[in-house]
N, C-alpha and C positions, 0 to 999 in steps of 0.2 A: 692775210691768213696763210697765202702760200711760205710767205719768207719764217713766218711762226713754226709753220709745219716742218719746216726745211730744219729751224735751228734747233728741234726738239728730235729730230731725225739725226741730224750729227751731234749733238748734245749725246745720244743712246749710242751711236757708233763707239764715241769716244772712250765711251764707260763702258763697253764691251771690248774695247780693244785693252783699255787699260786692267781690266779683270783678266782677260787673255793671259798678258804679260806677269799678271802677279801668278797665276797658276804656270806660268814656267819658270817662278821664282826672281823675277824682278821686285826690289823692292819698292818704297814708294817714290824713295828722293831719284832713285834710275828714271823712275817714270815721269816725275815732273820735269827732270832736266832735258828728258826727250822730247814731252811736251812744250816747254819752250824755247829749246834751241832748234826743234826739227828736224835734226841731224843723227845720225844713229853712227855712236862712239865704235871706232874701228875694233876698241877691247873693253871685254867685259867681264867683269869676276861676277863667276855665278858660285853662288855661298847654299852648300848642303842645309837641308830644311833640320838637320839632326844631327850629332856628334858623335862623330863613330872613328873606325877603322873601311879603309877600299878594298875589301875582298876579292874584285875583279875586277878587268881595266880592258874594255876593248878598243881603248883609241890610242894614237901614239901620239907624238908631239908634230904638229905642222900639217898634221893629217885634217885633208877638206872632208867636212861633215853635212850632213843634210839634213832636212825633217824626217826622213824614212827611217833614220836611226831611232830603235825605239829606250835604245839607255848606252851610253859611253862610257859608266862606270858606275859600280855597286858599292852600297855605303851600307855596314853591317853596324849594328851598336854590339858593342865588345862587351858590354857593361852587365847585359842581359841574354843568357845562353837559352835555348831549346833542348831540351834531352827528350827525344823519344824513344820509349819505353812499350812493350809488347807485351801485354799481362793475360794471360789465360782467361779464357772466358768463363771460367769455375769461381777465379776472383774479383770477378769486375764488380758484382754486388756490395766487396769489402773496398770499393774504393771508391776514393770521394773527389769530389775538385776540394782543393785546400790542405788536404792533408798532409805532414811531413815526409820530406823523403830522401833519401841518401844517393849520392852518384859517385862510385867508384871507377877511377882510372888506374890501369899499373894494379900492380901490387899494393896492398893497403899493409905498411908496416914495413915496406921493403924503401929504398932510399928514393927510388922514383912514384911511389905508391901515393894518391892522394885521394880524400875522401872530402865531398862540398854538399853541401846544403843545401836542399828546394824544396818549392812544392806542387803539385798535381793543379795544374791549370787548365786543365782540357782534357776530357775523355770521350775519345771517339764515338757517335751512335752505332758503330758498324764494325760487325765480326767479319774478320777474314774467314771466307771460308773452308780454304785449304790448313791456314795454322790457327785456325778456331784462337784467333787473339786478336784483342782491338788494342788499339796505337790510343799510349797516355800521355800527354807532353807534361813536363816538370819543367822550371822555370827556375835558373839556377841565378843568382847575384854575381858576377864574377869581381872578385874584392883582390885575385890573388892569380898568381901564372899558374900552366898546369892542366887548365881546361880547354879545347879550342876544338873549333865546330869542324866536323868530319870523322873528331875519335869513337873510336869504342870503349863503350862503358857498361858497368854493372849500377842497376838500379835497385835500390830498396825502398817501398813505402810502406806507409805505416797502413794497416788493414784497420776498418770502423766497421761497426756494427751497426747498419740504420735502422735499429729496432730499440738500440741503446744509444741516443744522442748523447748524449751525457755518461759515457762508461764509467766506473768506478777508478780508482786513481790508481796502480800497481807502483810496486815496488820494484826496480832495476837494478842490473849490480853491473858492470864494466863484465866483458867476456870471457878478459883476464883471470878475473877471478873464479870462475868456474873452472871444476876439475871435476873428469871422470874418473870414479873410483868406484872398482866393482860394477861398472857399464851404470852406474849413475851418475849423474849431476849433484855436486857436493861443491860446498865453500867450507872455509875455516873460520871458526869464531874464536874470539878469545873466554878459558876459562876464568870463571870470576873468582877472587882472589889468589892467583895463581898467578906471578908476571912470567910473560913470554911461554905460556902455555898456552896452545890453542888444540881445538878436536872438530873433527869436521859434521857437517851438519847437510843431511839429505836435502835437495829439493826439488819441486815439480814447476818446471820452466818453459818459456814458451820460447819460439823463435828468434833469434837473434835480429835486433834492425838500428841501424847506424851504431853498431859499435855495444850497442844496452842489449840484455838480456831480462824479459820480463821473470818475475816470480809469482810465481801463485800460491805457494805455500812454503812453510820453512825457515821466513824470515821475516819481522815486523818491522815496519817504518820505523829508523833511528837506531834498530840493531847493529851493532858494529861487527865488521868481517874483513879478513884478508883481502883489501882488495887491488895486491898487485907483490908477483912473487909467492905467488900460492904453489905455484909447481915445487918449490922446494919443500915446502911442510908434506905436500905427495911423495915426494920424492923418500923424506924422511920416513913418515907412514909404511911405506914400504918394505923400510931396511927393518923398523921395528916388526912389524907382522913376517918376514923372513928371519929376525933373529928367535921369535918366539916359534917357529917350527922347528928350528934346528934344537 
């Protein structure tokens, strides 16, 4: 009974020592070879549990290490960004986890300018209470160079209404093609059988977000409009209402 007790005793060592070793990333063929050679290999390639990039390195080469070190080097996935974002606590009701959202670095339209794609993963339960803003994380794909963790960015998401899950579908036009004329918001349509004639057409729009301009009136899904190089038909517009003053 005692020799039972004993071998059910190291039996439990064993499988805790060898659980030990998988939780400091040993895998299984290191650990049986240790188990039956009983010799521990002078060198040992310890393999990241994930694919990434080393963001920081606190060890050097040949440098003695200890257990008391609690990490010798930071493994970031590159793949997948954090953008946090500080949104007003007047808008926090219009924002959702999941929603689209835009992340501006640079200048957008300038040669270093870029604009990437995410969306609202996490919003904080807690307002700051000196800038009445709670912290949203947006979760950006990185597919492409341009983004990297420590910049400064400009955020846009998309506002929802949780009273209308299901909003109505709008109509967007590029931001380009909006022009102010007369302190409105106006695009060019083309007149029908008239080629290469167009007149500009009022409309009531909402906030600008990645780039789209919502409409709310003015223009029906499948209308066709200037939608790029409209500042020149402005431009024109111009000279003709200054030639009819004179």
């Amino acid at each position: 009974k005692v020799s039972i007790a004993a071998l059910k005793a190291a039996e439990s060592a064993r499988t805790a020592s060898a659980n030990r070793l998988h939780l400091l990333g040993m895998d299984h063929t290191a650990i049986e070879a240790l188990a039956s050679s009983g010799e521990v290999m002078p060198r040992y390639a310890i393999r990241a549990a994930i694919d990434g990039v080393v963001v920081q390195r606190e060890v050097t080469l040949g440098e003695l290490v200890g257990p008391d070190r609690e990490y010798l080097m930071v493994l970031a996935d590159a793949t997948k960004l954090w953008v946090l974002a500080d949104v007003p606590e007047a808008k926090l009701l219009r924002v959702h986890a999941g929603a689209k959202a835009w992340v501006s670095v640079g200048l957008v339209g300038d040669a270093g300018g870029k604009r990437f794609e995410g969306s609202v993963a996490f919003i904080s339960p807690f307002v700051d209470p000196t800038t009445r803003t709670a912290q949203v994380r947006i979760e950006v794909p990185v597919t492409e160079s341009g983004l990297r963790p420590g910049m400064f960015a400009q955020a846009e998401i998309v506002e929802t209404n949780p009273d209308e899950p299901n909003p109505a579908a709008l109509v967007a036009v590029p931001e380009d093609a909006i022009q102010s004329i007369e302190g409105k918001p106006a695009v060019f349509v083309p007149v029908e059988g008239e080629p290469d004639t167009f007149r500009k057409r009022a409309l009531t729009i909402g906030r600008a977000v990645g780039g789209l301009v919502p409409v709310y009136s003015g223009l029906v899904e499948g209308e066709r409009f200037v939608s790029a190089g409209s500042f020149i038909l402005k431009a024109d517009l111009g000279k003709g209402a200054a030639a009819h003053e004179h």
